[in-house]
C-alpha positions in Angstrom: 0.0 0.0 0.0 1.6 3.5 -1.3 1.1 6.4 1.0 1.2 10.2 -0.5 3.0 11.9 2.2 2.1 14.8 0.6 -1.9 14.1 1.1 -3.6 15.7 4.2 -7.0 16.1 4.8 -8.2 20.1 4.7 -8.9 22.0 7.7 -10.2 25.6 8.5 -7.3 27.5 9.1 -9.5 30.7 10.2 -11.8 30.8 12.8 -14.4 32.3 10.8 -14.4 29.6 8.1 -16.8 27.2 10.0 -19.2 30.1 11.0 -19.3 30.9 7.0 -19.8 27.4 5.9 -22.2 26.7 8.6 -24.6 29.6 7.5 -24.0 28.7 3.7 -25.6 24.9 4.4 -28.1 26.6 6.2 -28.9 28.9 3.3 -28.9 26.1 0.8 -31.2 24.2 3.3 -33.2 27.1 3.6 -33.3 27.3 -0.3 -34.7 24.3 -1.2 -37.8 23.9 -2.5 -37.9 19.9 -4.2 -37.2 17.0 -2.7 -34.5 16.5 -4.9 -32.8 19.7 -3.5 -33.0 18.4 -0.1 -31.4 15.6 -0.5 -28.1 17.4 -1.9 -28.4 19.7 0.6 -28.9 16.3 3.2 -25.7 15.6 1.6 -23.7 18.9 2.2 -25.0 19.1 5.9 -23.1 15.3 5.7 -19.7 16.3 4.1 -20.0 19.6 7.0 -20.1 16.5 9.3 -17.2 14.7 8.4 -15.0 17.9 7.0 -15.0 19.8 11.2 -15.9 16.3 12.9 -11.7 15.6 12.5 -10.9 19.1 13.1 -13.8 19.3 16.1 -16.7 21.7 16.0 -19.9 21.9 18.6 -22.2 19.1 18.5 -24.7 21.5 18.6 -24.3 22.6 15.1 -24.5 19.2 14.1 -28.0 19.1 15.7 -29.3 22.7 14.4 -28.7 21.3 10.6 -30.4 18.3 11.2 -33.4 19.8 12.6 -32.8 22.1 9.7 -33.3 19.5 7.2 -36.2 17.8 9.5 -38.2 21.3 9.3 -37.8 21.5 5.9 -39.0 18.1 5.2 -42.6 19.0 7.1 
């Protein structure tokens, strides 16, 4: 197995950038208006998960989207 040692995984170097890209998934959430739009944005509020989930972020953020997507749903 060949490892790139040149490979890392991105993380937000300024503070801000995880306030930005949490109110931009909330804006796309917010923007939806087909089912078929919800489910990308389903899968954005995902890749938000696993992008600042390894560089740690508060859980509570995690639950706002989902209840996000949950409200929109209704």
């Amino acid at each position: 197995m060949l490892i790139n040692p040149h490979k890392q995984v991105m993380q937000p170097h300024n503070p801000h950038q995880l306030e930005n890209s949490y109110n931009k998934t909330i804006s796309v959430i917010e923007s939806c208006k087909t089912e078929n739009q919800l489910e990308g944005a389903s899968r954005m509020v995902e890749n938000f998960k696993e992008l600042y989930g390894k560089v740690g972020y508060p859980k509570v953020l995690s639950y706002s989207l989902d209840r996000a997507i949950k409200n929109k749903k209704l």
